[in-house]
Short mmCIF file of the C-alpha atoms (twelve columns), coordinates in Angstrom:
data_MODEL
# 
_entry.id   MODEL 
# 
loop_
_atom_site.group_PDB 
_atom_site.id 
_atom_site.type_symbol 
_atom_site.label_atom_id 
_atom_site.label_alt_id 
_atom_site.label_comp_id 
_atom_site.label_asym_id 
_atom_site.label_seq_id 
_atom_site.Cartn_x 
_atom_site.Cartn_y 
_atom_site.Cartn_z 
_atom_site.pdbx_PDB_model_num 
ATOM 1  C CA . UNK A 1  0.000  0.000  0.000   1 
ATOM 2  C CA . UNK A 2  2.421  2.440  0.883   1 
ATOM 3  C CA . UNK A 3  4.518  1.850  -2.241  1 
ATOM 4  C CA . UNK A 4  0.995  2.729  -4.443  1 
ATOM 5  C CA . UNK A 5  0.530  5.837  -2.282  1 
ATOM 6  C CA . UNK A 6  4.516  6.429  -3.097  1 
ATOM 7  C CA . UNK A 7  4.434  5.968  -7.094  1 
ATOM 8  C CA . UNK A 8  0.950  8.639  -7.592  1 
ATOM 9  C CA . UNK A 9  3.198  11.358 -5.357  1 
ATOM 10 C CA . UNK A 10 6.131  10.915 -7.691  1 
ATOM 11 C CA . UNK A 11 4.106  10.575 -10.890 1 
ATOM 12 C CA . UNK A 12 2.045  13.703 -9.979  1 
ATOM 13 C CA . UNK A 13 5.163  15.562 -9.164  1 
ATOM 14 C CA . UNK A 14 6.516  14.658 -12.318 1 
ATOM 15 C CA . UNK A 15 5.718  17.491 -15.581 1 
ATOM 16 C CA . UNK A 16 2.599  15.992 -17.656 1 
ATOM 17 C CA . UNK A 17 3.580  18.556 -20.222 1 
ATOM 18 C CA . UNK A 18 6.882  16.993 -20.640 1 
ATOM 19 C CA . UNK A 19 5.968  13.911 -20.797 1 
ATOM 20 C CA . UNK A 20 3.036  14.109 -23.140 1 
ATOM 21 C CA . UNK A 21 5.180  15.722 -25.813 1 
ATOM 22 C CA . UNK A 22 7.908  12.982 -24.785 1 
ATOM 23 C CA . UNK A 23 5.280  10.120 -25.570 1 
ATOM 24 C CA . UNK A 24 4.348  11.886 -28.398 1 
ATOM 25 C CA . UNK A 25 7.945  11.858 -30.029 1 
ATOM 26 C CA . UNK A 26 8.058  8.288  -28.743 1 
ATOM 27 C CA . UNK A 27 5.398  6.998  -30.924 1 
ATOM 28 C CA . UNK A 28 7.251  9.223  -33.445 1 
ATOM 29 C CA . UNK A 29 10.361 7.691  -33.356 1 
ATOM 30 C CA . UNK A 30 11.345 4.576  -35.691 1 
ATOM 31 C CA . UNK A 31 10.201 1.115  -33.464 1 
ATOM 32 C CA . UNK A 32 13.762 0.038  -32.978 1 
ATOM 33 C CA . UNK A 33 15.127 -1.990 -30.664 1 
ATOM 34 C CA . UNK A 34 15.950 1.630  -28.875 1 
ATOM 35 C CA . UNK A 35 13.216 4.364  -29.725 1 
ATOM 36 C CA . UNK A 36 15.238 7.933  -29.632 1 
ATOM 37 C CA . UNK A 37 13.468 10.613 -27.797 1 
ATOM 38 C CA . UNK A 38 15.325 14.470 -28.768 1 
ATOM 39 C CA . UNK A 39 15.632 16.564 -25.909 1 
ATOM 40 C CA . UNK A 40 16.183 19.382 -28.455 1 
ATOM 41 C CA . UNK A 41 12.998 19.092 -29.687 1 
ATOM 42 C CA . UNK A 42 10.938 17.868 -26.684 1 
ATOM 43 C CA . UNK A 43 12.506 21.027 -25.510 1 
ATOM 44 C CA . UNK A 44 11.008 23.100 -28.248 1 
ATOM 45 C CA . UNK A 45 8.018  21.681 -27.595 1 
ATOM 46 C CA . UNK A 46 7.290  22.039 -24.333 1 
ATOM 47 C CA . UNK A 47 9.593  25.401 -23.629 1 
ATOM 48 C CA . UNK A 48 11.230 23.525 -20.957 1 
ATOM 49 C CA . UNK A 49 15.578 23.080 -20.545 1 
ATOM 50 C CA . UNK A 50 16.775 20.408 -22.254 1 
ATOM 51 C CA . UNK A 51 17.856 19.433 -18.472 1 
ATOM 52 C CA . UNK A 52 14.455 19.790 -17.421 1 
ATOM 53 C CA . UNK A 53 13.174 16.955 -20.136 1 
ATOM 54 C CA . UNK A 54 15.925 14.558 -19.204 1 
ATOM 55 C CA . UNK A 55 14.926 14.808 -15.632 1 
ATOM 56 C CA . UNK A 56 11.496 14.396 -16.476 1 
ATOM 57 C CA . UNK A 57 12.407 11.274 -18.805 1 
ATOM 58 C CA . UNK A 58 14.510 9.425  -16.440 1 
ATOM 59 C CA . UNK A 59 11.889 9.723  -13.620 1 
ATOM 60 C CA . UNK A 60 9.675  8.821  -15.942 1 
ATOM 61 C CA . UNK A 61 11.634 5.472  -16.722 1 
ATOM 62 C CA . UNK A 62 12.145 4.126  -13.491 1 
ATOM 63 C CA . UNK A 63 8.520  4.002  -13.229 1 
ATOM 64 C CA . UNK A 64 8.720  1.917  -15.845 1 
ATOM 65 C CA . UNK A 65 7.321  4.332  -18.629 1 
ATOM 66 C CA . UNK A 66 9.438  4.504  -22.234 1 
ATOM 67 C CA . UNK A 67 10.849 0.839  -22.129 1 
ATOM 68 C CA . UNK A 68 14.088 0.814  -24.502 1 
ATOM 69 C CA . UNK A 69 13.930 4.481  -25.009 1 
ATOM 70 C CA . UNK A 70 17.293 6.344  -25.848 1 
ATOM 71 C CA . UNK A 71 17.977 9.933  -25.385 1 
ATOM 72 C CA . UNK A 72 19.422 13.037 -27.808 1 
ATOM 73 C CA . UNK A 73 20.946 15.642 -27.333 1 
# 
């Protein structure tokens, strides 16, 4: 239970404007064994720092959200 109550804190502390553009350039990106998510561009996007989407990303991921996904600068 208390890992449930854990996982919604850090998913709604997490930017849903990042990481609706991020899915969205996800489902973009060629089905590879590695789908490449830009930070440029989910940058331009969202009008967040590339630093800012990383974060986002990688908190993102240990949640378990964008299996295989790579990152680009």
């Amino acid at each position: 239970m208390l890992n449930l109550i854990t996982q919604s804190l850090a998913v709604g502390s997490l930017n849903l404007d990042i990481l609706e553009a991020a899915f969205e350039l996800y489902l973009e990106a060629p089905q590879e064994s590695h789908p490449v998510i830009s930070l440029k561009t989910l940058s331009k996007r969202t009008g967040s720092s590339p630093l800012k989407c990383r974060n986002a990303i990688v908190e993102a991921c240990k949640m378990g959200r964008f299996p295989n996904c790579s990152l680009s600068t």
